[in-house]
ROVEXBA-292191 format. One record per atom (N, C-alpha, C): x, y, z; residue in three letters; atom name; residue number from 1. Coordinates in pm, whole numbers. Layout:
+--------+--------+--------+------+------+-----+
!      x !      y !      z ! type ! atom ! seq !
+--------+--------+--------+------+------+-----+
!      X !      Y !      Z !  ALA !   CA ! NUM !
...
+--------+--------+--------+------+------+-----+
END
This chain:
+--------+--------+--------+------+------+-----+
!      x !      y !      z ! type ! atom ! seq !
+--------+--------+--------+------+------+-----+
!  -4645 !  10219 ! -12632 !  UNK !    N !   1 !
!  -4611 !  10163 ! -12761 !  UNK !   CA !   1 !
!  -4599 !  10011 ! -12753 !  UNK !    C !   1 !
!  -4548 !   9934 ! -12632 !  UNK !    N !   2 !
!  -4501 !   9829 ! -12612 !  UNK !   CA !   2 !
!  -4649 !   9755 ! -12632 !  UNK !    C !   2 !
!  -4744 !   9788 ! -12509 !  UNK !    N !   3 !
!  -4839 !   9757 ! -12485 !  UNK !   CA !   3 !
!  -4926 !   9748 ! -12632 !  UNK !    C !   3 !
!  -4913 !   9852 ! -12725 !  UNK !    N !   4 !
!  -4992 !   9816 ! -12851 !  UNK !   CA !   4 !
!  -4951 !   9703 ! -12919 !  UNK !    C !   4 !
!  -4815 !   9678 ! -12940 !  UNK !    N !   5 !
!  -4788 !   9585 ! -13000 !  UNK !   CA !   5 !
!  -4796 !   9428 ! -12991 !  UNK !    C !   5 !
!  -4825 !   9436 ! -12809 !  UNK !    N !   6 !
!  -4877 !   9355 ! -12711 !  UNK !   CA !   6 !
!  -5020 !   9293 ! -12788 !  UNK !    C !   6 !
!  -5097 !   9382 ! -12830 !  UNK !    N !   7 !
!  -5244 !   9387 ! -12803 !  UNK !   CA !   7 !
!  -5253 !   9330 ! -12967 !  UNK !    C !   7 !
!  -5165 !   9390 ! -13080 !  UNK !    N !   8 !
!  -5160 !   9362 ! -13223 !  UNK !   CA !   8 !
!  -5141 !   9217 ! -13196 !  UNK !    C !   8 !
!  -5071 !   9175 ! -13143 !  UNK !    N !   9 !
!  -5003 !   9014 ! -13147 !  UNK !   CA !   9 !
!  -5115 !   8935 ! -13116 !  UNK !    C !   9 !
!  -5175 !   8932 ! -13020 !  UNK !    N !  10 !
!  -5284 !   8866 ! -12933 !  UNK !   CA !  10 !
!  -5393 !   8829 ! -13095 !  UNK !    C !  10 !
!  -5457 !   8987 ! -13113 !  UNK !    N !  11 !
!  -5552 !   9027 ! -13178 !  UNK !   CA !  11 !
!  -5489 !   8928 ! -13303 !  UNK !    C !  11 !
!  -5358 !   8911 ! -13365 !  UNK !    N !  12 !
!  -5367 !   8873 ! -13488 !  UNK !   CA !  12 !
!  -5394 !   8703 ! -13442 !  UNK !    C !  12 !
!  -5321 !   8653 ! -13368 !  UNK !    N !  13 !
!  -5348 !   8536 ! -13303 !  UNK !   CA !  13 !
!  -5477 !   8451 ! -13319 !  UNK !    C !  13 !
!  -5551 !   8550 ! -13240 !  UNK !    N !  14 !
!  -5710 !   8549 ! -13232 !  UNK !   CA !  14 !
!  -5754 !   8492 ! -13411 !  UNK !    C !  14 !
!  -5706 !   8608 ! -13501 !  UNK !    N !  15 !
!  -5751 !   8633 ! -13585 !  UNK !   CA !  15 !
!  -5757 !   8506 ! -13654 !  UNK !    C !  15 !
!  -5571 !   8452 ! -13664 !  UNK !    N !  16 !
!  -5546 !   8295 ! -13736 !  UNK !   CA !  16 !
!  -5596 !   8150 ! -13704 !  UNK !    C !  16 !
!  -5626 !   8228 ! -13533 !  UNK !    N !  17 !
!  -5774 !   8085 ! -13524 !  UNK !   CA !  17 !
!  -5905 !   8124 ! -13589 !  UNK !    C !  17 !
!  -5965 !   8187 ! -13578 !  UNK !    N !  18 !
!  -6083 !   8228 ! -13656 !  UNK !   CA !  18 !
!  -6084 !   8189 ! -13778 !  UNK !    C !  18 !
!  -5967 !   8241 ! -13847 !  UNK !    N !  19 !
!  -5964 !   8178 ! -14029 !  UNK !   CA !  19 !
!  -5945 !   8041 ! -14009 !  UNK !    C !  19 !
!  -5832 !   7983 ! -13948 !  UNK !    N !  20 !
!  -5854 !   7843 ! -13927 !  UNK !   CA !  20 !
!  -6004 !   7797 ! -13927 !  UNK !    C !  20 !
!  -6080 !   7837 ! -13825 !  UNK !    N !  21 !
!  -6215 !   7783 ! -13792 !  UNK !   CA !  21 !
!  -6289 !   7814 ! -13883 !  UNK !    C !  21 !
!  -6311 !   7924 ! -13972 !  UNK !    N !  22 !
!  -6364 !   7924 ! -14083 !  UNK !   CA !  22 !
!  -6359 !   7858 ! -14207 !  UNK !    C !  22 !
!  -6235 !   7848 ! -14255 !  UNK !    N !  23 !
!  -6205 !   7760 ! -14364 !  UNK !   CA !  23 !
!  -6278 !   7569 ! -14310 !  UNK !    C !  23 !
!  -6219 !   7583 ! -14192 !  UNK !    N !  24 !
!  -6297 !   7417 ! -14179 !  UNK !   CA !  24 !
!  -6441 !   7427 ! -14143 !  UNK !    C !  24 !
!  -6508 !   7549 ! -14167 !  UNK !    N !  25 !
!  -6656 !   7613 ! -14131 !  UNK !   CA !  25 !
!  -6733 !   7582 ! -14331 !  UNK !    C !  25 !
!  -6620 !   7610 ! -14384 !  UNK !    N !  26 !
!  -6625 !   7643 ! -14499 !  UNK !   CA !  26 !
!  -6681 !   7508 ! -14600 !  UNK !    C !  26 !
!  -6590 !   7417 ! -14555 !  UNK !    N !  27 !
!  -6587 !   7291 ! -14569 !  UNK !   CA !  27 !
!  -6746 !   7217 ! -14524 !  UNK !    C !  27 !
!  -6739 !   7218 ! -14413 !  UNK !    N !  28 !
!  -6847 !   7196 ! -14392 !  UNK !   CA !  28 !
!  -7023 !   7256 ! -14438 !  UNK !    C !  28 !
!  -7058 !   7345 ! -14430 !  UNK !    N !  29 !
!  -7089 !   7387 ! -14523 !  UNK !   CA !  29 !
!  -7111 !   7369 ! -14676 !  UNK !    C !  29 !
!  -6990 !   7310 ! -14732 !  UNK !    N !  30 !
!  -7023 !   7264 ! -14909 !  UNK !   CA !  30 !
!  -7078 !   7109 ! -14842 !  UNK !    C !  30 !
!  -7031 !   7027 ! -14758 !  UNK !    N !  31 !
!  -7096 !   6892 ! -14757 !  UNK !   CA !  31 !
!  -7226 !   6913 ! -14689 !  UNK !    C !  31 !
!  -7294 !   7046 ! -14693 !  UNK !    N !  32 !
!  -7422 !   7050 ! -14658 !  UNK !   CA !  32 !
!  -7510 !   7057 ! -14764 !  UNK !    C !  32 !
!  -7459 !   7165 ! -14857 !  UNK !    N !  33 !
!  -7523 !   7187 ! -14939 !  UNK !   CA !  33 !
!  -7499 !   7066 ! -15082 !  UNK !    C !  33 !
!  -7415 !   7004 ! -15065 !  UNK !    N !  34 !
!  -7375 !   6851 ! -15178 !  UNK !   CA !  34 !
!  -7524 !   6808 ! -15063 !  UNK !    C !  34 !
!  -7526 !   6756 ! -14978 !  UNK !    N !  35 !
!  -7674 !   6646 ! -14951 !  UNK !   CA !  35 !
!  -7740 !   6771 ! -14965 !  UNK !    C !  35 !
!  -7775 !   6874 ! -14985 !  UNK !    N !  36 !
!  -7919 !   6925 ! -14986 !  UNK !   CA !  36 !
!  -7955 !   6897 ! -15130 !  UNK !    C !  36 !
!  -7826 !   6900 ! -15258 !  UNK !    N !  37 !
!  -7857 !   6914 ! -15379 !  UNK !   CA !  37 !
!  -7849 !   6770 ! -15404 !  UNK !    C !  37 !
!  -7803 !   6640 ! -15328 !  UNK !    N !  38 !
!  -7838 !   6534 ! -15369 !  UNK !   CA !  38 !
!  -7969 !   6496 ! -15322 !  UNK !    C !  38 !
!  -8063 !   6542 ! -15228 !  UNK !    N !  39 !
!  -8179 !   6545 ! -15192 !  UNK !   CA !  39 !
!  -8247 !   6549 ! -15244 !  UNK !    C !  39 !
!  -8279 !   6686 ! -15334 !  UNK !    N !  40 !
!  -8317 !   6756 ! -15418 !  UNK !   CA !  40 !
!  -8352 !   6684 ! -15485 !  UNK !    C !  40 !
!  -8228 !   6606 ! -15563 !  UNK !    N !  41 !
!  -8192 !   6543 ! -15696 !  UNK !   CA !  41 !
!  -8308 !   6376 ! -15715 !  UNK !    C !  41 !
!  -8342 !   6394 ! -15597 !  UNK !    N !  42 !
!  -8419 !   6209 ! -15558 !  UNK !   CA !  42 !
!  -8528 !   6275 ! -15645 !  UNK !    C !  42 !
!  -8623 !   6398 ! -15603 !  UNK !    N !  43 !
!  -8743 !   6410 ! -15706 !  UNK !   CA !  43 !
!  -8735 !   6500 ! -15821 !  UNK !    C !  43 !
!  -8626 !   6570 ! -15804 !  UNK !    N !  44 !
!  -8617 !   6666 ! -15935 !  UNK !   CA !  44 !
!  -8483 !   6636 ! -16030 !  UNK !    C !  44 !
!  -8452 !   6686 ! -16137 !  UNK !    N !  45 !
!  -8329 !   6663 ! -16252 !  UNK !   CA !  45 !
!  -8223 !   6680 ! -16137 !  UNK !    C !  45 !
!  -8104 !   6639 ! -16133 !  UNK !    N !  46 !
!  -7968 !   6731 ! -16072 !  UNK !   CA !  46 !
!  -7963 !   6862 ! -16106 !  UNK !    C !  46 !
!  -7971 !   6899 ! -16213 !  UNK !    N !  47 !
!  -7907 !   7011 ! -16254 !  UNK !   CA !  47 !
!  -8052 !   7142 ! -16189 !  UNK !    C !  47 !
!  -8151 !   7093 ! -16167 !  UNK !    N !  48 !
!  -8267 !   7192 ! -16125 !  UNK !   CA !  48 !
!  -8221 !   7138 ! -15969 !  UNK !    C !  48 !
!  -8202 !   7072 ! -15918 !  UNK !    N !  49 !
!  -8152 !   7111 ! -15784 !  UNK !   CA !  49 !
!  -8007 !   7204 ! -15751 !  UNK !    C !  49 !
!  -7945 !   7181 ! -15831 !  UNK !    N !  50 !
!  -7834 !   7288 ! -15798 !  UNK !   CA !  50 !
!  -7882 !   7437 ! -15817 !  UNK !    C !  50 !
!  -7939 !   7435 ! -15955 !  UNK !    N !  51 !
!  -7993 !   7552 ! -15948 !  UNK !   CA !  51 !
!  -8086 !   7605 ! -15839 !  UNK !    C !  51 !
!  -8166 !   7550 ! -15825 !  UNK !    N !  52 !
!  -8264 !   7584 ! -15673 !  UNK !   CA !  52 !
!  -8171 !   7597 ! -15600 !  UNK !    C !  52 !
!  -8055 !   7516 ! -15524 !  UNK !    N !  53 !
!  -7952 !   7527 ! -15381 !  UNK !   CA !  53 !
!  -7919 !   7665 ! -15420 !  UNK !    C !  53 !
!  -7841 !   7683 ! -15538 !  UNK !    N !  54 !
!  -7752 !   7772 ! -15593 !  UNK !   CA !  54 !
!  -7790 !   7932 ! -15552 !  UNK !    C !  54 !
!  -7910 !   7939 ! -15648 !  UNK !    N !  55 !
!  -8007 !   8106 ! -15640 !  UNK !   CA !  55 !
!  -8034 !   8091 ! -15503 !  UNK !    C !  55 !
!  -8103 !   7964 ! -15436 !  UNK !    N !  56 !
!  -8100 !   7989 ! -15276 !  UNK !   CA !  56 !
!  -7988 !   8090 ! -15200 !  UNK !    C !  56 !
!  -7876 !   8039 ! -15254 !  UNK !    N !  57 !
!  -7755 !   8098 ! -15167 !  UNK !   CA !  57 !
!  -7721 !   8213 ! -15209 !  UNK !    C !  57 !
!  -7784 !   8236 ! -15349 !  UNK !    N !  58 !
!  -7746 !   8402 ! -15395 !  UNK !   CA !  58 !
!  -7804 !   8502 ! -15305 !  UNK !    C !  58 !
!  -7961 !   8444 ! -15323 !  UNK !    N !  59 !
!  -8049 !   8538 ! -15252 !  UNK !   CA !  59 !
!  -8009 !   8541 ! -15120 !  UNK !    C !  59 !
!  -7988 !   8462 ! -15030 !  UNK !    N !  60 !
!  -7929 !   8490 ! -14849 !  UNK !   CA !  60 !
!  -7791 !   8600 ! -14872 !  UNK !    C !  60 !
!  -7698 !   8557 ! -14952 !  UNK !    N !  61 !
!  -7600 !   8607 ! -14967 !  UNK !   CA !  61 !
!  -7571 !   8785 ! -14998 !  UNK !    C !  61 !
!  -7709 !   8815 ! -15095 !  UNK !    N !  62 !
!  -7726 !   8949 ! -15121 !  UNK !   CA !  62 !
!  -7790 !   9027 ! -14987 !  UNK !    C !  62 !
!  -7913 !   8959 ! -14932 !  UNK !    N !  63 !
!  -7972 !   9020 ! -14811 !  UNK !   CA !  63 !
!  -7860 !   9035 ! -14699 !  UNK !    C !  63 !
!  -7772 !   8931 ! -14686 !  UNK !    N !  64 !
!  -7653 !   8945 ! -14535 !  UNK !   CA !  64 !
!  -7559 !   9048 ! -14626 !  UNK !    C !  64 !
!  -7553 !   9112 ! -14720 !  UNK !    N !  65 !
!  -7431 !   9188 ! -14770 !  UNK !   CA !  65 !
!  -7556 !   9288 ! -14774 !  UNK !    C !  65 !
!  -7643 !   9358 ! -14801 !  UNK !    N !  66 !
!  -7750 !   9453 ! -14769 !  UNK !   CA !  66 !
!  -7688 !   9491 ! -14649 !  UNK !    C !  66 !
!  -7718 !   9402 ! -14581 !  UNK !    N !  67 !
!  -7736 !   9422 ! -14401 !  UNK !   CA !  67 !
!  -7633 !   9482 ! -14368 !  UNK !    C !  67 !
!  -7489 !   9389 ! -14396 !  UNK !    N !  68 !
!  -7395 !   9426 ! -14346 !  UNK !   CA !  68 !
!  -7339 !   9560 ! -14386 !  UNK !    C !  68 !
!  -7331 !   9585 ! -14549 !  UNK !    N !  69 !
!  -7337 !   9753 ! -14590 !  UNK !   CA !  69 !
!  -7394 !   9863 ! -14494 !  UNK !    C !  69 !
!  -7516 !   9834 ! -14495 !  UNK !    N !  70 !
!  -7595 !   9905 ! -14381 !  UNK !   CA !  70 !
!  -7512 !   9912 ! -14241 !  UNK !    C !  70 !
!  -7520 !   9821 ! -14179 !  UNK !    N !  71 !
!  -7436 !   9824 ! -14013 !  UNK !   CA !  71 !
!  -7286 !   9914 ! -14030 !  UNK !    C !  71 !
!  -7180 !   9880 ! -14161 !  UNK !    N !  72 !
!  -7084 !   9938 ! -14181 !  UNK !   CA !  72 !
!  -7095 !  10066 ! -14175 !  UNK !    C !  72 !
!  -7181 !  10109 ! -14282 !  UNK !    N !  73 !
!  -7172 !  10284 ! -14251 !  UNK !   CA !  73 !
!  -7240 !  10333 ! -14151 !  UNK !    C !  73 !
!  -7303 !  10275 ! -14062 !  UNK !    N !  74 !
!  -7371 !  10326 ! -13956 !  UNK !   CA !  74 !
!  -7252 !  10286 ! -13827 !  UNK !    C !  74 !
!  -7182 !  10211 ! -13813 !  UNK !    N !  75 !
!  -7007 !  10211 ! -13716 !  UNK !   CA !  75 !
!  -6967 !  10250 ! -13707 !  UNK !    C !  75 !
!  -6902 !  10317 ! -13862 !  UNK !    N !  76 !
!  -6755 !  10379 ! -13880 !  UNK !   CA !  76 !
!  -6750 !  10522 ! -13893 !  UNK !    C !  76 !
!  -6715 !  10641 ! -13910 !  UNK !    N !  77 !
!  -6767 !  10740 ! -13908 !  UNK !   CA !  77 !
!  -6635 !  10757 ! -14008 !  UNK !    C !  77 !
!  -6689 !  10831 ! -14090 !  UNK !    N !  78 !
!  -6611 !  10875 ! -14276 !  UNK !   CA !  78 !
!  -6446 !  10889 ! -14221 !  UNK !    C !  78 !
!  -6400 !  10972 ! -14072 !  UNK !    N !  79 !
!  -6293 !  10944 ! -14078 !  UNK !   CA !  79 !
!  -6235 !  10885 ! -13920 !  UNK !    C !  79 !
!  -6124 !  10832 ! -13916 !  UNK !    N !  80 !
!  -6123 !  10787 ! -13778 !  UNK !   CA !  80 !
!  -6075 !  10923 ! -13632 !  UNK !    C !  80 !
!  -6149 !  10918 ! -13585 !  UNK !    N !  81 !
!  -6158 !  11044 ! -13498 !  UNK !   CA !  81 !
!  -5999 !  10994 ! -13380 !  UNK !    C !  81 !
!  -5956 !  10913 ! -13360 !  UNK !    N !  82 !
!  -5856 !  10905 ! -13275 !  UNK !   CA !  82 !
!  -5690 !  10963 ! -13391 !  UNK !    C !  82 !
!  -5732 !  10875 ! -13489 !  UNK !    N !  83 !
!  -5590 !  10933 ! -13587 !  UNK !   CA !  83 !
!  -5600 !  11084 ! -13586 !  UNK !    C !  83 !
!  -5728 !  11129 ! -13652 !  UNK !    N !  84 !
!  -5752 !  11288 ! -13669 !  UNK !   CA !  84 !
!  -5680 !  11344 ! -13518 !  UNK !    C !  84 !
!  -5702 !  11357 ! -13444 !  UNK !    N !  85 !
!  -5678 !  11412 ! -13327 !  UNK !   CA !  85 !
!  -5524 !  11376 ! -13325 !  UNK !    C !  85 !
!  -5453 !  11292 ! -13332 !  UNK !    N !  86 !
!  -5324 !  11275 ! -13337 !  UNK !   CA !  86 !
!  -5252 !  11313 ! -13431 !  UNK !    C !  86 !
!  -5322 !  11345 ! -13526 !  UNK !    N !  87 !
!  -5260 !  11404 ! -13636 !  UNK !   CA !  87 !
!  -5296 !  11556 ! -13641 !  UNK !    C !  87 !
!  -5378 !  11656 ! -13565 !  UNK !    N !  88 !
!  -5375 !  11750 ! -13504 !  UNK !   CA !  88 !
!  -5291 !  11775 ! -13439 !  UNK !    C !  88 !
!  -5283 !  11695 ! -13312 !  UNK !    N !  89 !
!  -5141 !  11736 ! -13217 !  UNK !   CA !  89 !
!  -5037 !  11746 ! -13320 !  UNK !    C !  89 !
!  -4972 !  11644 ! -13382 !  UNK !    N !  90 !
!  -4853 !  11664 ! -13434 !  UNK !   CA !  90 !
!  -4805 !  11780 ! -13529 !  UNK !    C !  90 !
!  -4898 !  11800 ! -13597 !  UNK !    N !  91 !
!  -4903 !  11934 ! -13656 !  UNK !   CA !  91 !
!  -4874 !  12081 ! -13585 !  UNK !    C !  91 !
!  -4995 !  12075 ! -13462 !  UNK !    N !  92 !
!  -4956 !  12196 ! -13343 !  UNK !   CA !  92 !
!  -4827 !  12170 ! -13289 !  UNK !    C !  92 !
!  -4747 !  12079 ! -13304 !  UNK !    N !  93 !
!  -4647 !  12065 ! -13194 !  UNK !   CA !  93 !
!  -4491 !  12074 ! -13350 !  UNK !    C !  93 !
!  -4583 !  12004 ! -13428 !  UNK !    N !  94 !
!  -4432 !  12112 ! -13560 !  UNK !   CA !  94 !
!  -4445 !  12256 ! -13549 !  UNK !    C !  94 !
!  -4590 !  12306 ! -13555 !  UNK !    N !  95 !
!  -4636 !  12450 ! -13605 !  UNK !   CA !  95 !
!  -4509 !  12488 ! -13481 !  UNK !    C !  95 !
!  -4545 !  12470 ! -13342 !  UNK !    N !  96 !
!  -4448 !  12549 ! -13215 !  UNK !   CA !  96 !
!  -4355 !  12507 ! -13240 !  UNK !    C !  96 !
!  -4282 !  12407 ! -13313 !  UNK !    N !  97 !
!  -4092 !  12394 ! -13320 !  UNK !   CA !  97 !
!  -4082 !  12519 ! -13418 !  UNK !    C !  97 !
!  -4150 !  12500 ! -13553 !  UNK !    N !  98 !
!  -4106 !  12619 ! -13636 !  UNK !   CA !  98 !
!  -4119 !  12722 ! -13584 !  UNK !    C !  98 !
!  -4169 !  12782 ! -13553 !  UNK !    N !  99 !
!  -4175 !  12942 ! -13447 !  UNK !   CA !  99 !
!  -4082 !  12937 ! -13388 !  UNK !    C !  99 !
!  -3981 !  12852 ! -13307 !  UNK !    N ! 100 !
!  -3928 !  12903 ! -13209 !  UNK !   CA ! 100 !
!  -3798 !  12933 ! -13270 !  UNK !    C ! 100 !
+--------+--------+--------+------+------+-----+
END
């Protein structure tokens, strides 16, 4: 039990650098796409370069959420097979208190 809680702590740890690193991932990122749409903007209207950046990012955005849908249900299996099994035992092990 100790040891899990061991492993939760670490893991969330892990986790609050990651969001850290993302959010300043995040950031970066919009000052990519501000010069791609001020780029843009040198031969075309502003507003037709955002739009072009914009639908750009829809379309990547729908294909990596395709993908990732896909990989998800092919991981996880409908229920988690370690709880199930623990939640078997506990059941067999009420079922034998009530009997006795």
């Amino acid at each position: 039990m100790l040891e899990h809680v061991r492993i939760r702590i670490r893991l969330r740890g892990l986790l609050e650098m990651l969001g850290g690193g993302g959010v300043i991932a995040l950031y970066g990122v919009a000052a990519l796409l501000a010069a791609a749409i001020l780029a843009l903007a040198l031969v075309l209207p502003a507003w037709a370069s955002a739009l072009i950046v914009g639908g750009a990012l829809l379309l990547v955005s729908a294909a990596l959420a395709v993908m990732g849908r896909k990989r998800v249900k092919q991981a996880m299996p409908p229920v988690p097979q370690q709880t199930q099994a623990s939640v078997g035992a506990d059941v067999e092990e009420i079922r034998e208190k009530v009997q006795r």
